[in-house]
N, C-alpha and C positions, 0 to 999 in steps of 0.2 A: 274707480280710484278715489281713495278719500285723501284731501289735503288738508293739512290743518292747520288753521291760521290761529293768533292771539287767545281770542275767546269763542272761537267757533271753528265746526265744521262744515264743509262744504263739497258736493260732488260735485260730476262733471255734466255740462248743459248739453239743453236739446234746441237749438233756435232755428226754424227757417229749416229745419231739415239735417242742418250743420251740427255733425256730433262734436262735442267742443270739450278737451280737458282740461280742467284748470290747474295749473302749475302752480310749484313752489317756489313763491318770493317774486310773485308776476302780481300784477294788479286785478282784481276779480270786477267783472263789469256791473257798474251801475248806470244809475240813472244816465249820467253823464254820456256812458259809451250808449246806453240804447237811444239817447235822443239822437246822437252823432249818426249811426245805425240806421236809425228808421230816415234818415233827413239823406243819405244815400244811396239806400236799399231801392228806392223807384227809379234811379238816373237809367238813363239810357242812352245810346250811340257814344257809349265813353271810347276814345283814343288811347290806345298803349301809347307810351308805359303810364302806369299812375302808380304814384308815390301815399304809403301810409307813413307819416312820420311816430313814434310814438307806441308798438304796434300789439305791445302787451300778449295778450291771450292770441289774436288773431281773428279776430271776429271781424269787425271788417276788412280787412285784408283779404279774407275767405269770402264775403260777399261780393267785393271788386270782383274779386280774381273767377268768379262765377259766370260773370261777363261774357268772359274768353277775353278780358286783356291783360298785359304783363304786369306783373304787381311788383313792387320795392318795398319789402314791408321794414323801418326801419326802428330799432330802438339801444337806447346807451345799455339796457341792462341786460347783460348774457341772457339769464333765465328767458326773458322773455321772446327772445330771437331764436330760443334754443325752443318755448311753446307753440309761439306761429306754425313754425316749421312743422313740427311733430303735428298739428292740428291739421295743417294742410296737407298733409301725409295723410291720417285718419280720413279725408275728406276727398281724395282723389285730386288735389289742386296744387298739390307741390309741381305741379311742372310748367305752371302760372305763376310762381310766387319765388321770387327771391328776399330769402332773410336775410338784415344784415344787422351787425352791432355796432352801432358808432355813434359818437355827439353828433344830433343833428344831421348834418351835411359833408359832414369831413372824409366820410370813406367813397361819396358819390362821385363819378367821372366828371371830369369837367367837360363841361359842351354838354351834358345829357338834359334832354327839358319832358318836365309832365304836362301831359295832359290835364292833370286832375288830381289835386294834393290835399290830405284830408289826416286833420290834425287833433284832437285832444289833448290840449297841454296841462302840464300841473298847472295847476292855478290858486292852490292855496299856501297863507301869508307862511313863513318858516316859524313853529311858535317852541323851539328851542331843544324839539325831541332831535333822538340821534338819527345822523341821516343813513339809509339802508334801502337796497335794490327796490325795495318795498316800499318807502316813503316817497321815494322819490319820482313815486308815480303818480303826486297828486301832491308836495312842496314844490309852489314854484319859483322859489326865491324869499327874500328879507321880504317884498310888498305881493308875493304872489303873479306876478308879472313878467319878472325878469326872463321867463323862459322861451315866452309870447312873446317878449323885443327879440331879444335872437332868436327868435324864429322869423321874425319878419320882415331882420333888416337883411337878410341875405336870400330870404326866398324867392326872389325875381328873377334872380341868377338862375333857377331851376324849374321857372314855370313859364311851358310855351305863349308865345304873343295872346293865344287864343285859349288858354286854358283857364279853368278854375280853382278856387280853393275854399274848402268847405271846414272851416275854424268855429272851435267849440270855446265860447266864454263863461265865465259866472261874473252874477252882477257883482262878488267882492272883490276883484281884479280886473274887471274888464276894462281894456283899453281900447277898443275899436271906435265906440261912438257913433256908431252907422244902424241903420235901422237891420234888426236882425231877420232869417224868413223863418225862422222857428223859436218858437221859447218856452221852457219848461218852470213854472215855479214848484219847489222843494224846499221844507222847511225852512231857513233862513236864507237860500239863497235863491236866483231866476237863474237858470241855465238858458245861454243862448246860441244859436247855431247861425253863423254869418259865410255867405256866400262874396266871396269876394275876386278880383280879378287884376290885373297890372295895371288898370286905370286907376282902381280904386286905393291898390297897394300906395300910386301915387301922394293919392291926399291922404295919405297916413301918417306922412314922414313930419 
């Protein structure tokens, strides 16, 4: 299948085995999602359920979910809840992977806790283009941020005592300030991959 984006085309990937199509009006993976990617691709003894916030194509979501544990793959934009799916279909894993579409947190059970929550937020500044399914997968507000604080002033509420969170920054918005365990430099900016946990959530605040 060819999809066609602004000034290019692009088919559908081969990664890790994972035959992967890329949809229309979904974010197409870069750097960004292969450093997220490779920085959870080797975990091991993960606990169901784990939560992908974010969930685009479904690319990690399909490496979780390969595990053998329960996936929540979540994201605000149809298309992209409506590509997971369809990807983990293609992939034998739809019956590890639940899609869902919602802001954030808002359609998740209350009382449910992950294990293991693994995030790629938009992170760039809003610089006045119209926003769209598509934008919106890489604006993350007026200072690029904004999507990163709600996402962190509420994630405690859904991450078990003992679990982790595996959060993708760029040095032009990053708010963490903690030493990262991965980091990618690309043209103007450093991509960083932070490992973080309920303690740490703590001194964030």
């Amino acid at each position: 299948m060819l999809i066609y984006y602004k000034h290019f085309v692009v088919k559908g990937l081969e990664i890790d085995g994972f035959k992967i199509e890329l949809c229309e009006n979904t974010y197409i993976p870069s750097d960004d999602t292969y450093l997220l990617y490779d920085s959870i691709k080797s975990l091991e003894k993960i606990g169901s359920p784990v939560l992908e916030m974010g969930c685009g194509i479904g690319l990690i979501s399909l490496k979780l979910a390969s595990k053998n544990v329960r996936v929540v793959s979540v994201d605000i934009n149809p298309y992209a809840v409506k590509c997971t799916y369809h990807n983990a279909r293609r992939n034998n894993l739809d019956k590890n992977i639940d899609a869902i579409c919602c802001n954030m947190f808002d359609a998740l059970r209350e009382g449910i806790r992950f294990n293991l929550i693994v995030f790629n937020p938009p992170y760039l500044p809003y610089n006045g283009e119209r926003l769209d399914n598509y934008s919106r997968a890489y604006i993350g507000g007026l200072n690029g941020s904004e999507i990163t604080k709600f996402f962190l002033k509420d994630v405690h509420k859904y991450l078990d005592d003992n679990g982790l969170i595996y959060l993708l920054q760029s040095s032009i918005s990053d708010i963490i300030r903690k030493k990262p365990i991965r980091v990618k430099k690309i043209f103007f900016e450093e991509l960083r991959i932070y490992k973080l946990n309920k303690h740490i959530l703590k001194t964030l605040k």
